[in-house]
N, C-alpha and C positions, 0 to 999 in steps of 0.2 A: 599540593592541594588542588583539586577542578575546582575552577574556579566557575566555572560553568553550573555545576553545580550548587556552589554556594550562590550563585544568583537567583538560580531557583528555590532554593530556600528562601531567598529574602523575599522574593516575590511571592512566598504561598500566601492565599488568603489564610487559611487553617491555620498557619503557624501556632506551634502551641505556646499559651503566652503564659504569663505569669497573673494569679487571679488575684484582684485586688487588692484583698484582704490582706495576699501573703505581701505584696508591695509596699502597702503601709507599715505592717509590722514589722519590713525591714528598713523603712527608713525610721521611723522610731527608735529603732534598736540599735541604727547605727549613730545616733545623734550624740553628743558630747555629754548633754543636758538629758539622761535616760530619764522617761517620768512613767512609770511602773501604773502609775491610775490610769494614766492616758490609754498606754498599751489595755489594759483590763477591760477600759471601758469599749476600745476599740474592737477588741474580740469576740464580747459579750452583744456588740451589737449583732452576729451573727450566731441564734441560739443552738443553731446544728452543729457547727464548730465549736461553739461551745460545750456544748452537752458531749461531745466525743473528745476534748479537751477533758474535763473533769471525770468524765470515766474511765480515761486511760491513767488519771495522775492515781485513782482510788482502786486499778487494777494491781494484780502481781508483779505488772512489766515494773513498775517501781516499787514495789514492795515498800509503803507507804506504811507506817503503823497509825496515821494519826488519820480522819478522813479529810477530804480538802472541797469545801461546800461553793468557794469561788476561783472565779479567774486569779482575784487580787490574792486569794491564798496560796494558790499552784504557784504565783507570780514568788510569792517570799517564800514560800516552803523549798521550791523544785530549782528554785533560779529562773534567771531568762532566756538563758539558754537549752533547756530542757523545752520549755511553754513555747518556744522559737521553732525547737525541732519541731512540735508538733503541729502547731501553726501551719507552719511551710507543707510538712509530710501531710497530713490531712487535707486543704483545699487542695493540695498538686494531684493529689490521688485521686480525689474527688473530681477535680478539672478532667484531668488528663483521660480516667478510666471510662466518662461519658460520651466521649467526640464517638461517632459513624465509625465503623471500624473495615478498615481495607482486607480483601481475603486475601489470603497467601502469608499473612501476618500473624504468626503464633501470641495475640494478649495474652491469653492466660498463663503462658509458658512465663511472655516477658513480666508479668508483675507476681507471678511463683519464684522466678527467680529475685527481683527487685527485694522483694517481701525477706526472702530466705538471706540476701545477705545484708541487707539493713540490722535485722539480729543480729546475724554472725559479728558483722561491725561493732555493734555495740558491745556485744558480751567479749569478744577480741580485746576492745580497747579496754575494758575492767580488767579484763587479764593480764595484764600489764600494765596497767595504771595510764594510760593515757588520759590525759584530761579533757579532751574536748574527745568526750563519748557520744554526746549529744551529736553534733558536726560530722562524727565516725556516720554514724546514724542515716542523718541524713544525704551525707553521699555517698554511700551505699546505695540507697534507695534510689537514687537521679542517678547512679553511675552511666546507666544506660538510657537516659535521655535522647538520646541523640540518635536509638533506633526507632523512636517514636515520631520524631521529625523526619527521619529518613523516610516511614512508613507514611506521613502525610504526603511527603513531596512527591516520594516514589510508585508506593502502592503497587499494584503485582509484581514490579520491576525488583522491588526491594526486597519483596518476598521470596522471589526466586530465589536472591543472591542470597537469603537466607537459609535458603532447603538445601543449597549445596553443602554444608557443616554439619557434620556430626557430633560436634560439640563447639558450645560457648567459646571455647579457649581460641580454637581456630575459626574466631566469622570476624575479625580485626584484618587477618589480611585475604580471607576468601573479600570484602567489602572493597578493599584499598585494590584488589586483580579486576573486581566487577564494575566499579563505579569510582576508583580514583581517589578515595580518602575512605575513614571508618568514621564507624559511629563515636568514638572517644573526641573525633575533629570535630564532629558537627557539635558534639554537646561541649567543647569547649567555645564553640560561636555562638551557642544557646546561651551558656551562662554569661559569658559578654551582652550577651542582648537584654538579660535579665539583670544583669548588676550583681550577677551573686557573690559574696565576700569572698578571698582565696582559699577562705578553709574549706568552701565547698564546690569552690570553680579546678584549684588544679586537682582532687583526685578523681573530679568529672573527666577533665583532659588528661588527665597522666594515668589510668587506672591501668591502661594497655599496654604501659613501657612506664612504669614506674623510676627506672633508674633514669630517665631522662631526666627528673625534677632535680633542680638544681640546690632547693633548698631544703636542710637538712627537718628541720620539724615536717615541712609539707612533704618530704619525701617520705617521710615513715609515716604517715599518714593516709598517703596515696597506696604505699607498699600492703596496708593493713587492709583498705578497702580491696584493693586488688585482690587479696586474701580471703577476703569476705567472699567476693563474688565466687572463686572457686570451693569456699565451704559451700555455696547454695549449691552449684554443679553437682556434688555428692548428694543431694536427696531430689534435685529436679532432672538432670539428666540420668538415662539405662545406667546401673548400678556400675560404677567399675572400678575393679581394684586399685587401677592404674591412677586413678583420679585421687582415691585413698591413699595411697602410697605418697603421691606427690602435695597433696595438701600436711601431712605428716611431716615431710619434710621440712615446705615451705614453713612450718610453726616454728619447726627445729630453728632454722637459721633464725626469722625474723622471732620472733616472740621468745626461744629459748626454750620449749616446751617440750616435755618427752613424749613420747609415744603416747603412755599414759593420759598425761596432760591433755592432750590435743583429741583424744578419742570422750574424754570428759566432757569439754568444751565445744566439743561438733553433739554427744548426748543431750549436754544443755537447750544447744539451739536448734537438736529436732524437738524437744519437746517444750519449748516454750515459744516455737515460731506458730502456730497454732494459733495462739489464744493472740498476740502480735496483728498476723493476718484477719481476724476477727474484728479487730479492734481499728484497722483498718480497712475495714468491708473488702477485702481482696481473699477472694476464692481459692484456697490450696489444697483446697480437697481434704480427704481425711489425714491426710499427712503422716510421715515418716518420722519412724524414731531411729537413733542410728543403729540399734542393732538390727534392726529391719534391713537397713541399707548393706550393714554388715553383711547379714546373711545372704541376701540377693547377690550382692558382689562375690561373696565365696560361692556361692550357687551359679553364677556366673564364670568365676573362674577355672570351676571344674569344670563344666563343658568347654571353655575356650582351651582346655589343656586337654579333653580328651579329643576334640576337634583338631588341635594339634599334631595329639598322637596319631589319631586317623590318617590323617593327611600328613604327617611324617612317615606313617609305612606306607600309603599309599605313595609317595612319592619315591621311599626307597623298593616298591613292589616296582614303580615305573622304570625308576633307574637302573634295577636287575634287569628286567625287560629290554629296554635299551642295551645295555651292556651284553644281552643274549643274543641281541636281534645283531649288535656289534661285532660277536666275537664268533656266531654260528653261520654254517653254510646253509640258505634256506632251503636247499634240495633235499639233504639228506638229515639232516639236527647237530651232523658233527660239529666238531668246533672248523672255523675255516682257516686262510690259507695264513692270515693275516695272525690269528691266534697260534698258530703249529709255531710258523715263525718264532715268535714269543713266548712258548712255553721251552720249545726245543731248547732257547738261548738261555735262558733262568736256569732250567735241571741242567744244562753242560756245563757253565759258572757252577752249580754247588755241586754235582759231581767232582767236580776237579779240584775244589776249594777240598772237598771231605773226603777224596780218595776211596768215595763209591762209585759203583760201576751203574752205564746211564745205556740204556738199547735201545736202539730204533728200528721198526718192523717196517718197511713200504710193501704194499699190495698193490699190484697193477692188473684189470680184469682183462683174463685174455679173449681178445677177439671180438670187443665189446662194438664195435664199429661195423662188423655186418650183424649184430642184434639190432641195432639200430637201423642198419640198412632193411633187412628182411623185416621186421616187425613194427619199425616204426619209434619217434621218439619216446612216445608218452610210455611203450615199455620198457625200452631202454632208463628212462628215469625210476620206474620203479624196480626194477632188476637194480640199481644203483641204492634204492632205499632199501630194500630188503639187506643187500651185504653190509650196508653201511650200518643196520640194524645188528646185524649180526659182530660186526666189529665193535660195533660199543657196548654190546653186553658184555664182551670178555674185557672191560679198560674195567681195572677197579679205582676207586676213588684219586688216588695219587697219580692214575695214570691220564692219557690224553689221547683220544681218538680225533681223529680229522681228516675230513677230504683234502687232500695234497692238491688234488687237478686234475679235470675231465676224471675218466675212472680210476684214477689212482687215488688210493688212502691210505694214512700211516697209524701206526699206533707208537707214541713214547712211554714208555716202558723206566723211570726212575729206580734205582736199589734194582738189579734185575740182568743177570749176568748173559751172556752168549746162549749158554746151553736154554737155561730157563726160555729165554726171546725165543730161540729155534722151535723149542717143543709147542709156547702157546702159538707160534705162527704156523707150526703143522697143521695144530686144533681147529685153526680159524680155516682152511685150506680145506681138508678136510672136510668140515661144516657145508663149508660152499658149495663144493662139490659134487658131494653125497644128497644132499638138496633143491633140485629146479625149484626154478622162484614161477610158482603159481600166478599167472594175467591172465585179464578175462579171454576168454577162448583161447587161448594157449600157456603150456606149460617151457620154461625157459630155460637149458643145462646151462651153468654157469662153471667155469673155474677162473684162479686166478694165479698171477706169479707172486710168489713174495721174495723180498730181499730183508736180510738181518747184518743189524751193523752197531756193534757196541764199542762206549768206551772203558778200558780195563787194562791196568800196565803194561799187559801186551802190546795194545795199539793206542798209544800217545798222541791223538788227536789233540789238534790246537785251535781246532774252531768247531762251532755246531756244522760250518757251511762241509768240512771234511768229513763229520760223519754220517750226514744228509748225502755227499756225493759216493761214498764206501757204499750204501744201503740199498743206493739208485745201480751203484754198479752189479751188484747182490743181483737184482729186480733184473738187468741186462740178461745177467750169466741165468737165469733161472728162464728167461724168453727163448734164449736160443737153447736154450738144455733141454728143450719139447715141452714147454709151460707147465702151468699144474705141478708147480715142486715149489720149495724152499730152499734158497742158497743162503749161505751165513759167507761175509766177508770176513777172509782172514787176509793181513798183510802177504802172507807170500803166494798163497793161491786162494780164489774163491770155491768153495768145495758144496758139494750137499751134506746137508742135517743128515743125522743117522737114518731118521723114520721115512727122507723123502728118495732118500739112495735106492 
């Protein structure tokens, strides 16, 4: 705990106190010898509190069939512990909601939310029969006490540390990273300072870590309010599913409630927190019903899932990109040296696993090194794009074009025997040749050599790296045989293709 902090607390002038009214009513109430006139006449000496006393007992919130004309009647009709809640809840609200208000500090959020789960609390605890509904009530209500103190002591400081949270649930420990304790600590030093009895001091302190409460009643207590406060999050904070989902649950386990149940019980308290909020002059605006909340959350959730989706293909458009940018030569678009590799090694494993036959074409451009020299690089690169263009029109899907190195390029060729490799590496040959590649102010003759080298029972290769060097050797025999031809490797002699003969 700062305790640096807590000094400054004790030190504030503003500190919010407890108003006098509610101080007497609670030592009254706590006294051995309760005298029900005394209390009556005590309250009655204040006729504003009074008069919102008597209008609340003769409202819906209690569904009163009889009317109740005084104190001394709410006192035996409602109990004192009802006339207690309200007591307390009315001047605090009253105190609390008129001090100077510091900027950066969301009121109206804080007492939209106070308000929303003070309900929730109460109709919670009916749901279950808890018996101090009243008590549910009002700590609820004060749960978050202790951000109001934080807001006296701290002011813009406190507010910051609040703008950092995008929801209630997580500002307990953005608070405990900013400034060293939460608000759950301070309001357990507030209710000490107030003397408030434990039914409304630990679920002030334990609302935030519930299972810390040691004792079993005041722990299901605190668990319920804690509860509370995340049904108000579903009608005061952005709609979200997730928030619905997890308050669903949390009924499931603590309360026992079905799906059902629990979508009741949150309809209940949008449409009775309203008249609640009324009754205690605190401003909620026109207010949500849950199927409102419903719908926004499902209207919420399909954009957060087509946003998803966007940004799930967007991500796998990037990740294609990358893996192209990965696996292609940027000169030419083929695949590079690193991909050939890798593709060569895959198709000779299932070639040989499936007893198909696997060809590999190498093209090496002859004489490509006084194009460059005489013309310059930037034509030599596209004399390089053009063939390379021309080599991957003829790769059909299954197959694999790629720059091998400087002007050498291959084609793998999958399911695709000697003779078939020979003939489309004539075509490509051919293509090249019968074709100058068109650069600005000059026209460019190109030829190239090619080598062919497959695997097929004949020639029992035992590695890709053997038929990569059979292909190279092909590409050799085809250099010194006066370029511009296709040679096919066979084990006993490298010979030319019928059409290059």
């Amino acid at each position: 705990m700062n305790e640096q902090l807590i000094r400054r607390i004790t030190q504030c002038p503003n500190l919010p106190s407890l108003p006098a009214i509610a101080v007497q009513v609670l030592e009254l109430i706590q006294r051995a010898d309760i005298n029900l006139p005394e209390i009556a006449r005590l309250i009655s000496k204040d006729p504003a509190l009074a008069g919102k006393i008597l209008r609340t007992v003769n409202s819906s919130f209690y569904g009163r069939s009889q009317n109740v004309g005084t104190i001394s009647q709410a006192l035996v009709i409602l109990g004192l512990q009802s006339v207690k809640t309200l007591v307390l809840g009315f001047s605090l609200v009253t105190h609390l909601n008129t001090k100077e208000k510091n900027k950066g500090f969301d009121y109206l959020g804080y007492w939209r939310r106070s308000i929303y789960a003070a309900n929730a609390a109460r109709t919670l605890a009916a749901k279950v029969r808890i018996v101090q509904q009243e008590e549910a009530f009002l700590a609820a209500l004060l749960q978050d006490i202790g951000m109001l103190v934080l807001d006296r002591v701290l002011g813009a400081e406190y507010g910051q540390a609040c703008g950092t949270v995008a929801s209630h649930a997580d500002l307990a420990a953005a608070e405990t990273a900013a400034l060293g304790m939460n608000h759950a600590q301070v309001g357990e030093f507030l209710a000490k300072q107030w003397n408030l009895p434990p039914l409304l001091a630990v679920p002030i302190a334990g609302h935030v870590s519930p299972a810390d409460v040691t004792d079993p009643p005041l722990r299901k207590l605190t668990e319920l309010v804690a509860l509370a406060g995340r049904c108000a999050d579903i009608f005061v904070e952005p709609s979200s599913a997730s928030t619905i989902a997890a308050v669903r649950e949390r009924c499931k386990a603590l309360c026992k409630m079905s799906e059902g149940e629990c979508d009741a019980m949150l309809d209940a308290v949008g449409r009775s927190t309203k008249e609640v909020a009324n009754l205690f002059e605190i401003n909620i605006g026109a207010g949500l019903s849950f199927e409102d909340v419903l719908k926004r959350a499902n209207e919420a959730l399909v954009e957060i899932t087509l946003k998803s989706q966007q940004q799930a293909s967007s991500l796998r458009q990037q990740n294609q990109q990358l893996q192209r940018a990965a696996t292609t030569d940027p000169l030419t678009g083929l695949a590079n040296r690193g991909r050939f590799d890798q593709f060569l090694a895959e198709q000779f494993a299932l070639a040989r696993n499936e007893g198909k036959p696997l060809s590999l074409i190498l093209l090496d451009l002859d004489q490509f090194k006084s194009i460059n020299d005489r013309h310059g690089h930037p034509v030599g690169d596209q004399v390089l794009r053009a063939v390379a263009k021309l080599v991957g029109s003829v790769a059909r899907a299954t197959d694999l074009a790629a720059r091998y190195g400087g002007e050498e390029m291959a084609l793998v060729l999958p399911g695709t025997t000697r003779t078939t490799a020979a003939t489309i590496a004539e075509s490509i040959r051919h293509a090249v040749a019968a074709n100058p590649i068109v650069c600005p102010l000059v026209q460019v003759p190109v030829t190239a050599s090619f080598g062919v080298a497959s695997l097929d029972p004949s020639v029992p290769f035992n590695d890709p790296a053997q038929l990569l060097k059979a292909a190279d050797m092909a590409v050799y025999a085809a250099k010194h045989g006066g370029r511009n031809c296709v040679k096919v490797f066979s084990p006993k002699a490298t010979h030319v293709s019928p059409k290059a003969a």
